[in-house]
N, C-alpha and C positions, 0 to 999 in steps of 0.2 A: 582610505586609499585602496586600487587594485592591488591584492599581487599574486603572483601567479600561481594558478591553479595546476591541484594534483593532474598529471598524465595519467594513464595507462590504459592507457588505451586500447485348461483343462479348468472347470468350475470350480469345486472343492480345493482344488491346489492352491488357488489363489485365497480361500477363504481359510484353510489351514495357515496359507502363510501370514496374514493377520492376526489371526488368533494363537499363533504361536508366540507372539511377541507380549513380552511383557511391559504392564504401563511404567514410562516413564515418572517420575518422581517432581513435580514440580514445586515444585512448589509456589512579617514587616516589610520594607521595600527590600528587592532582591538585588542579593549583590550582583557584580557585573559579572559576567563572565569571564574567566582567564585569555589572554589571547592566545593564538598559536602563534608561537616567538617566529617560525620560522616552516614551510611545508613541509613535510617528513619525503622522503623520497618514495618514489611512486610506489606504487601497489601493483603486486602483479592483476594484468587484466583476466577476466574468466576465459578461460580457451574455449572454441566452439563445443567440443567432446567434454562439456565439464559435465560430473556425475554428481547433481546435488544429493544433500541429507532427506531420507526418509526419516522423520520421526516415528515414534512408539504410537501407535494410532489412537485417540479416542477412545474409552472406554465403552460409549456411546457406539463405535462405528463397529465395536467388535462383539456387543450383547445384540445388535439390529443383524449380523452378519449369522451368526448363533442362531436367530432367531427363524429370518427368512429360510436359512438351510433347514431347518425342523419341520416347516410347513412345506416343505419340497419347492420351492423359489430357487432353484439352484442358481436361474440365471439373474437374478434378483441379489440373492445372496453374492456371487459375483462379479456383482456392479458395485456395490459397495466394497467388497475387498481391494477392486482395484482403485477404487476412488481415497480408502486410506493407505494404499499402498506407490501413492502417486507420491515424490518429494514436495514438501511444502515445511510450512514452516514452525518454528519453534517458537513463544510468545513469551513475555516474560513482563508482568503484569502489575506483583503486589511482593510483598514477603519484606522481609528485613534486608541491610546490607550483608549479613552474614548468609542468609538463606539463598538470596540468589546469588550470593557467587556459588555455593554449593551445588545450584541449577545450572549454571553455567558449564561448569566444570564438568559435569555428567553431561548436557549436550556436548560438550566437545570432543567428551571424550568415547562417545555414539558415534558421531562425523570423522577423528581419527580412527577408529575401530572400522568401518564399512568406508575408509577413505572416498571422502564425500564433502562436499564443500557445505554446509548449514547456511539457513536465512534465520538471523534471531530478529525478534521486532523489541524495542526497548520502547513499552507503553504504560508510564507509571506518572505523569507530567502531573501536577497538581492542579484540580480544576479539570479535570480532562471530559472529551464530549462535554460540555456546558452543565454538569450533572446532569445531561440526559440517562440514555439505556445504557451506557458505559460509563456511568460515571463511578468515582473514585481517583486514585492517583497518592503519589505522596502527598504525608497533611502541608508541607509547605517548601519553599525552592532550597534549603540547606535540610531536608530531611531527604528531598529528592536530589540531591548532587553528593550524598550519603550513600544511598541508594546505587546509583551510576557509578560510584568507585568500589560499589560491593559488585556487581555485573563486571566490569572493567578490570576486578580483579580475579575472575573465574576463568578469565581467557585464553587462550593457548598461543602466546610471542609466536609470531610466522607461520600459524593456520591461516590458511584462505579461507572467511568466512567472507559471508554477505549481511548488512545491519540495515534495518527500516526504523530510521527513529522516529517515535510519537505520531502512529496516525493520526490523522486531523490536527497535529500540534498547532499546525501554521494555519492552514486553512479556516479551522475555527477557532482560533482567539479567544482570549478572557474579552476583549473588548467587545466581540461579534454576539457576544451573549448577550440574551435580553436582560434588561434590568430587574433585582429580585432574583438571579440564579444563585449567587452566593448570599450566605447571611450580612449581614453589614462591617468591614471590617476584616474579614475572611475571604476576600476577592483575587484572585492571583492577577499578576499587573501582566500586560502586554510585553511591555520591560522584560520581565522576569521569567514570561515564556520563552521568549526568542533565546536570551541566557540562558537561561537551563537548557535548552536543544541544543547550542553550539556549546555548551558543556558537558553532554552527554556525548555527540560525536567524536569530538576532541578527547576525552577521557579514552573513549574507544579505540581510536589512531593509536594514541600515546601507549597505551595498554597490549594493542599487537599492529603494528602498520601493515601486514598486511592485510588489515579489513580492508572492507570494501563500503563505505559506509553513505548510506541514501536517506535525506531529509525528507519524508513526506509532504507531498503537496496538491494531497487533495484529485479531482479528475477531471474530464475538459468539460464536466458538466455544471460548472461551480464556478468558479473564479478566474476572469478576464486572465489573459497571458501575463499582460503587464500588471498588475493586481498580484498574483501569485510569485512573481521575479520579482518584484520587491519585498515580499515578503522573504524570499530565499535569500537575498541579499543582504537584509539584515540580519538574517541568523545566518551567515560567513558562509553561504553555500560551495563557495568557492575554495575553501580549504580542503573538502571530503571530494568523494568520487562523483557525488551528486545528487539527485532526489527521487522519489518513489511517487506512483501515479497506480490511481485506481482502487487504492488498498479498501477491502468490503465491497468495493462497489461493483457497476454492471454495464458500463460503458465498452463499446464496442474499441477491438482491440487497433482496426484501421482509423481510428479518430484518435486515438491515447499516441502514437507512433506521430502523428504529427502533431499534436500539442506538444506533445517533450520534446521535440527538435525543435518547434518555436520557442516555447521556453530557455531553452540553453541561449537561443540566438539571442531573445531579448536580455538576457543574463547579460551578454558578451556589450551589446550594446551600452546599454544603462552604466556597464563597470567600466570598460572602455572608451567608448565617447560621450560618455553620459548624457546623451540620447533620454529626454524623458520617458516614461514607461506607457504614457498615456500614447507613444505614437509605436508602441510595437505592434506588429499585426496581432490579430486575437480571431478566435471560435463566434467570436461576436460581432466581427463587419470584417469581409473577406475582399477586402478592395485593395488592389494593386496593379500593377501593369500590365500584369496578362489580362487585367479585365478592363481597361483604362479605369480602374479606381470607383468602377461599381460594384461595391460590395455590397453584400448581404448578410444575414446571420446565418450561421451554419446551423443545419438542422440535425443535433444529436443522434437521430433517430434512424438515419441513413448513415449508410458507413464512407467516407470520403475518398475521395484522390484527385490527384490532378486534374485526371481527365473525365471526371462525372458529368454527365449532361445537364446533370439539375444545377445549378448555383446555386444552392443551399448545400450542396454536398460536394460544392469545387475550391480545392484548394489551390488550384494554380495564382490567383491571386496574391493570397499570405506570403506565400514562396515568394513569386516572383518581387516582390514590396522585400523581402528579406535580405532577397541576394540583393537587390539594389542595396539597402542600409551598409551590409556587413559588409560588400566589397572581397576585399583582403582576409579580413578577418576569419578565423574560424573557431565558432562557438566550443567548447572544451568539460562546459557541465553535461557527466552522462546521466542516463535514467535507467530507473525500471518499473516495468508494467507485472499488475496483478493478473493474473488472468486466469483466476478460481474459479470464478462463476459469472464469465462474463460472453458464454459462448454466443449466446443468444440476442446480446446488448440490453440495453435500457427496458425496462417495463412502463409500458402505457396502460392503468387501469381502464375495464370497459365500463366501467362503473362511478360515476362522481362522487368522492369521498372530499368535506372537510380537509383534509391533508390526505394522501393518498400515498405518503409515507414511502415513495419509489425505490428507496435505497434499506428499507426494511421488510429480510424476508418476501421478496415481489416472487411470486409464483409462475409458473412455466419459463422457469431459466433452467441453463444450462453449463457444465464446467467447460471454460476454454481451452484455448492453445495449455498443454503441457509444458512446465519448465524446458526453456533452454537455453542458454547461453550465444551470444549474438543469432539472433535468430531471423534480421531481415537486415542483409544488405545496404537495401537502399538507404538506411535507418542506421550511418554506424556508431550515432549517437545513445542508440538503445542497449544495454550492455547485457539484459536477461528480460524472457519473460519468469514470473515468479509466482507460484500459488502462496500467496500472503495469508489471505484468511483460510484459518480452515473450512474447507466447505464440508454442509451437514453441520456448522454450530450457527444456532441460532442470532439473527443481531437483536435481538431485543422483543419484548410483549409489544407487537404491533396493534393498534385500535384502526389505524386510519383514520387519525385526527376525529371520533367520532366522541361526544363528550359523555363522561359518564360511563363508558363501554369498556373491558377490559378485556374483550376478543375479536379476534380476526376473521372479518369477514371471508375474507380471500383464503382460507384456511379450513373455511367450514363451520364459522364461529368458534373454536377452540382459544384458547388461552397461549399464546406463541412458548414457547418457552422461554427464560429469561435468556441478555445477553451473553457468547460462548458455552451455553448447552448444549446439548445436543437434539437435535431437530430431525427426527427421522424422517418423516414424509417429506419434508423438503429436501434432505440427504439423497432418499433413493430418486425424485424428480431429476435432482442437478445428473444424476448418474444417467439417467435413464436419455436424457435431452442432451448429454452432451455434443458441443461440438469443438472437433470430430469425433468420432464417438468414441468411446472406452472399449467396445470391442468391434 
């Protein structure tokens, strides 16, 4: 059944300031998930002037800053200071339930100390990426809901933090894997994902209500509207503040703003007049009344609005098909957008690669929009932009799908670095391209 969802609606100087800081310290079939008996009372929402948490920057971002300064790059050197000097996020990964609350506890107690609101990401889900470039995770769903009550207990009762549970949780599935990912027997269930997430959020409320807490769901370059709202819907999206878009990835920040407001919309639908999902508008046929119901597929690659000439890049459609559906209603799941390294949008290799790996390490990007707290009107469903990945850590040793090959072409043949190291040459590009720019 529906019920009602949470409300609430000079060179050197800069490169001193980096380098003064010191590293932070990081360190069977599944049962159901607990319900939440009842909503906790709202969360305070982020105010426009909110000053998020800088973390302790990368080891990586402060030996490349070191370095560049030595070889007289000051304004190189620079660009990296400010790009770890930008607020982004805190990750929290692996370790025991005793260790990361011990991590926890020290990020919060960074964010009370420079009174500063944090983004933790809780990404430890068993099975996790399909044992691709990220894989690991807890060994199984009672070692990871072990886990989530060691994080859940590092917390700080009535910190404003901001939580992105399980990148890709939802979006790629234990089911979405090909067959042969896990050993036989070893397979985390579809079941057991959805529970473990709406038992990590939940944990998280319960542990300080005023998080702010967002279910990852993947970007608008992936998964139909209605595809991804039922996935949110089974894992209780509607209990938390809402869900997260674009995390790692490079999707253009005016295409993410209107998928997360159709998302919510079709939330409201599906939960409300249960409206099958298969008739919410989507990124994939843009037909509605503003266009008498000629739709098209939206072309990722251009960045959208209402009033774009192309119709591969017009959304008045979707809208107008929405507000007919919803009427009355008003959609209430909010979102938020990564917008690390997505100044530049999506990469088109010039090159035809096997798999051409778009979402790993794509060359000539740029870091986006800087965190801010509601940061587009029109959009008051959007509650923050938010640097989620760190940008400068690598996603993974890309080949571009090429077999047998364990270097990247787009890179110069080099060997990528593994997934969350550090990636200099691609570090000081995102700096260098950013948009708007870092200085």
């Amino acid at each position: 059944m529906f019920s009602t969802p949470r409300r609430r609606r000079a060179s050197l100087l800069a490169v001193s300031a980096v380098i003064a800081v010191g590293p932070l310290g990081l360190a069977g079939p599944a049962a159901a998930a607990p319900p939440v008996a009842e909503a906790p009372a709202p969360a305070a929402p982020l105010a426009p002037d909110t000053r998020f948490t800088t973390p302790v920057p990368d080891p990586g971002a402060v030996r490349q800053t070191i370095d560049l300064a030595r070889q007289q790059r000051f304004g190189d050197a620079e660009l990296i200071a400010r790009e770890a000097a930008t607020p982004q996020a805190i990750w929290f990964t692996d370790g025991t339930p005793k260790e990361v609350r011990q991590e926890v506890r020290r990020a919060s107690a960074l964010a009370a100390a420079t009174r500063s609101v944090p983004t933790y990401v809780v990404y430890n889900v068993p099975g996790r990426d399909c044992s691709q470039y990220s894989s690991g995770g807890a060994a199984d769903d009672a070692a990871y809901r072990a886990w989530v009550d060691g994080f859940a207990a590092g917390l700080r009762k009535g910190q404003q933090i901001t939580v992105v549970i399980e990148p890709d949780g939802l979006a790629l599935m234990p089911g979405d894997c090909p067959p042969g990912t896990y050993p036989e027997g070893t397979a985390p269930t579809d079941e057991g994902r959805l529970a473990d997430i709406t038992y990590a959020a939940a944990a998280i409320e319960r542990a300080n209500p005023a998080a702010l807490v967002y279910l990852d769901a993947g970007h608008v370059g992936w998964h139909a509207v209605g595809d991804i709202a039922e996935r949110l819907d089974a894992a209780q999206v509607e209990q938390f503040q809402g869900f997260a878009l674009n995390v790692s990835n490079y999707q253009y920040t005016a295409n993410l703003q209107q998928y997360g407001t159709w998302i919510s919309s079709c939330l409201t639908l599906i939960t409300v007049t249960a409206l099958p999902s298969s008739e919410c508008g989507s990124q994939y046929w843009s037909g509605g009344p503003a266009n008498d119901f000629q739709g098209v597929a939206l072309d990722p690659l251009q960045q959208w609005s209402d009033t774009a000439a192309d119709p591969t890049a017009n959304t008045a459609g979707v809208n107008s098909r929405y507000d007919q559906q919803l009427g009355e209603l008003e959609p209430t799941a909010h979102f938020v957008v990564d917008t690390s390294r997505n100044g530049r949008g999506p990469w088109v290799p010039d090159t035809t690669y096997p798999d051409p790996q778009t979402w790993c390490n794509p060359p000539a990007r740029g870091l986006g929009p800087r965190p801010d707290a509601q940061p587009a009107a029109e959009f008051p469903l959007l509650d923050a932009y938010l640097w989620v990945k760190t940008p400068g850590q690598s996603d993974g040793q890309c080949n571009r799908g090429i077999a047998g090959s364990a270097t990247d072409p787009e890179w110069g043949g080099i060997v990528d670095p593994a997934a969350g190291a550090w990636f200099p040459e691609q570090a000081l590009e995102l700096a260098q391209l950013a948009v708007p720019p870092l200085r």
